[in-house]
C-alpha positions as CSV (number, residue, x, y, z in Angstrom):
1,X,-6.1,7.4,23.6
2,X,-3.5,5.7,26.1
3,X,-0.3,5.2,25.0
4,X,-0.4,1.5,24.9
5,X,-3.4,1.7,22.7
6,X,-1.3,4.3,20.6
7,X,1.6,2.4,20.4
8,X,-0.9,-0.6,18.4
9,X,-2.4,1.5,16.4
10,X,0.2,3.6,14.7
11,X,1.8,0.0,14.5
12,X,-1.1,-1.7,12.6
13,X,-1.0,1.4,10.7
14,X,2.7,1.3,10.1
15,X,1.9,-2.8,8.7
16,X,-0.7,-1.2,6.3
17,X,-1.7,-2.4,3.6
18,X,2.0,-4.2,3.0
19,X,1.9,-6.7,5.9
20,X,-1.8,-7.5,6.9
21,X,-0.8,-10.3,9.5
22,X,1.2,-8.1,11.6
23,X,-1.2,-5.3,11.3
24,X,-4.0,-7.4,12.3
25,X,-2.3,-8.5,15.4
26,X,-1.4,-4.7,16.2
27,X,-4.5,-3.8,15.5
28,X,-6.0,-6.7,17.5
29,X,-4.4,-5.7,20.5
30,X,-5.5,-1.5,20.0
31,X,-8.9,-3.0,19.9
32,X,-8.3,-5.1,22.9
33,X,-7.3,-2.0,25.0
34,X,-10.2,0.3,23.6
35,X,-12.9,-1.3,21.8
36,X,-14.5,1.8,20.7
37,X,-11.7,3.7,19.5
38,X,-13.0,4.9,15.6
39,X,-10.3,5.1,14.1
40,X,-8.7,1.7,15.3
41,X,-12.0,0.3,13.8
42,X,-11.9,2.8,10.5
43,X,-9.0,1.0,9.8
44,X,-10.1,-2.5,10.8
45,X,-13.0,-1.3,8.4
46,X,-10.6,-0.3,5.5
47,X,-9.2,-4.2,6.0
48,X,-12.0,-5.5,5.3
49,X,-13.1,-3.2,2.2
50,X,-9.8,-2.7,0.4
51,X,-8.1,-5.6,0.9
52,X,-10.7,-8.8,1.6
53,X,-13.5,-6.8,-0.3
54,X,-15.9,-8.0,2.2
55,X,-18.1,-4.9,2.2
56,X,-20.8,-6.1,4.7
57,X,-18.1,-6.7,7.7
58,X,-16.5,-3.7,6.8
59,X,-19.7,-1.9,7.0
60,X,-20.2,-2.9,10.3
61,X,-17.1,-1.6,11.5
62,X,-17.4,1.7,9.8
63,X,-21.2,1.9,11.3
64,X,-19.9,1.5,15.0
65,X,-16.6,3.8,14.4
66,X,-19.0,6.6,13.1
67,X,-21.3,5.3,16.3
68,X,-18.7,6.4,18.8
69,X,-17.2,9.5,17.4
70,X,-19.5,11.0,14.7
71,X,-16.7,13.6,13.9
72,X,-13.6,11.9,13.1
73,X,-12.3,13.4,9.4
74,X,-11.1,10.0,8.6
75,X,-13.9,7.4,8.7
76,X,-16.5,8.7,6.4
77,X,-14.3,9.5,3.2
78,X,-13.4,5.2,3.8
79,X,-16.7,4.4,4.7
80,X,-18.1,6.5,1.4
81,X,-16.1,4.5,-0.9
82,X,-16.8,0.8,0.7
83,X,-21.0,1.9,0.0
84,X,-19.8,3.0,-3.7
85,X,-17.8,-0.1,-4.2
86,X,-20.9,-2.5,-2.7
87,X,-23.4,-0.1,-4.5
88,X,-24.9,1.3,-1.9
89,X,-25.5,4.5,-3.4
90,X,-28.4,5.9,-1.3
91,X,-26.5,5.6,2.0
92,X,-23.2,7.3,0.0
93,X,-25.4,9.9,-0.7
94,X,-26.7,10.5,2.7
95,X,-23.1,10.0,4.1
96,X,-21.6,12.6,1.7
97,X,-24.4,15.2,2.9
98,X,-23.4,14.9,6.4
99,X,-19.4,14.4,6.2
100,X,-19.7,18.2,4.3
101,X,-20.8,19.5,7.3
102,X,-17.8,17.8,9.3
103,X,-15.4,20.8,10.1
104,X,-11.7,20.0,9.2
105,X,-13.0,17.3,6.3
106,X,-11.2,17.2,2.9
107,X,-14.1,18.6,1.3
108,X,-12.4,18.0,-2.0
109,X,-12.2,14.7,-1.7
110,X,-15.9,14.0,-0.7
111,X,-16.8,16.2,-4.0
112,X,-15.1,13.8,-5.8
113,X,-16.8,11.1,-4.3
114,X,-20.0,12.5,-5.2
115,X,-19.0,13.1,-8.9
116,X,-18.4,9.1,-8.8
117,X,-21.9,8.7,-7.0
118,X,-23.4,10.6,-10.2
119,X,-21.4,9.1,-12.6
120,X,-22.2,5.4,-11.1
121,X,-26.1,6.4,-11.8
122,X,-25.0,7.8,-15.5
123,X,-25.1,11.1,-15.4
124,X,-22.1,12.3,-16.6
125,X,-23.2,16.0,-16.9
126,X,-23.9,16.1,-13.0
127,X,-20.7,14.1,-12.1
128,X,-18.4,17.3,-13.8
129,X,-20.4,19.8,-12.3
130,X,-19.4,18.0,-8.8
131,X,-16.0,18.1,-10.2
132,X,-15.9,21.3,-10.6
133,X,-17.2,21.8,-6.8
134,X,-13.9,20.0,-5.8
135,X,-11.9,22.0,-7.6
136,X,-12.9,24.5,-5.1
137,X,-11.7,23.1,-2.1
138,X,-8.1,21.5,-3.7
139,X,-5.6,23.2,-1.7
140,X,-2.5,21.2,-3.6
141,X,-1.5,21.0,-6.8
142,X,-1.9,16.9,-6.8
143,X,-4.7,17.7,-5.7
144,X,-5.7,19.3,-8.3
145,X,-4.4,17.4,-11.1
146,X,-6.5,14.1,-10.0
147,X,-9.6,16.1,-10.4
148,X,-8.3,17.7,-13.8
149,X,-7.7,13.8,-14.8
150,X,-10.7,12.9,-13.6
151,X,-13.0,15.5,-15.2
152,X,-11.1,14.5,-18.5
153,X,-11.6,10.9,-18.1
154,X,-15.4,11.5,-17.6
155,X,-15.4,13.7,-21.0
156,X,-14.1,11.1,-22.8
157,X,-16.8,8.8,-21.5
158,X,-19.6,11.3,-22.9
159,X,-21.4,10.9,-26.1
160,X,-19.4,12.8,-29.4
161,X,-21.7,15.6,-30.6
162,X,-21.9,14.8,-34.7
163,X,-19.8,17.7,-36.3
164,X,-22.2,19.5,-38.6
165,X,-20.9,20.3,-41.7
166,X,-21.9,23.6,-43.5
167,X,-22.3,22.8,-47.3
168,X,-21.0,25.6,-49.4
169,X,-23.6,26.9,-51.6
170,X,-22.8,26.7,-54.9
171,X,-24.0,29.3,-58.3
């Protein structure tokens, strides 16, 4: 990474997500000086997913930041929640399998990710199992806690079991 390139990106990134006109010009002019720099094009990928909500353009810069470095930590939890948001669920599945194997991932965080993959197809029961997986890897206390808040949000979602009363017999 040159330092001019540098200098753009930590500015665009500096600019997000409060002032997208300046971070687009930063970010413009980091892709200018290297055009395959991932995670210039993660964020111009995170843009276009969090912000515009244009999934399919954001896909396409995800795809070609994972192109040129298959490694980088950053891209694939982004990437992961721009397939769950478009419903792309196979493809998150596929890209969850293969960012656990990324060494220095938050592996936490892409358990979580799967939970939501489960509990986008309805099974609840799967989704706190992955849950529980993540607890595994949470190395902070926030941490953590949003996977405690998460697990109980998904029990609440799950079917009541219908107490069974036990009548008393009576002589």
């Amino acid at each position: 990474m040159t330092l001019t390139k540098s200098k753009y990106y930590f500015e665009a990134l500096d600019h997000y997500p409060y002032n997208l006109p300046d971070c687009m010009e930063a970010l413009n002019y980091a892709l200018s000086y290297d055009p395959e720099d991932a995670d210039a094009l993660c964020l111009m990928g995170r843009i276009y997913s969090e912000m515009l909500s244009d999934y399919e353009k954001a896909k396409c810069y995800f795809e070609e930041a994972m192109q040129y470095d298959v490694t980088n930590v950053n891209t694939p939890q982004y990437y992961i929640i721009c397939l769950l948001n478009n419903e792309d669920l196979q493809e998150a599945e596929k890209l969850i399998e293969y960012s656990l194997k990324i060494k220095g991932v938050d592996k936490a965080t892409l358990w979580m990710y799967r939970s939501m993959l489960s509990e986008k197809r309805g099974s609840l029961v799967n989704a706190l199992k992955f849950l529980t997986q993540a607890e595994k890897y949470c190395f902070t206390e926030c941490s953590l806690s949003n996977i405690k808040s998460r697990k109980k949000f998904i029990k609440s979602k799950m079917p009541k079991k219908p107490k069974i009363k036990k009548e008393k017999e009576t002589k």
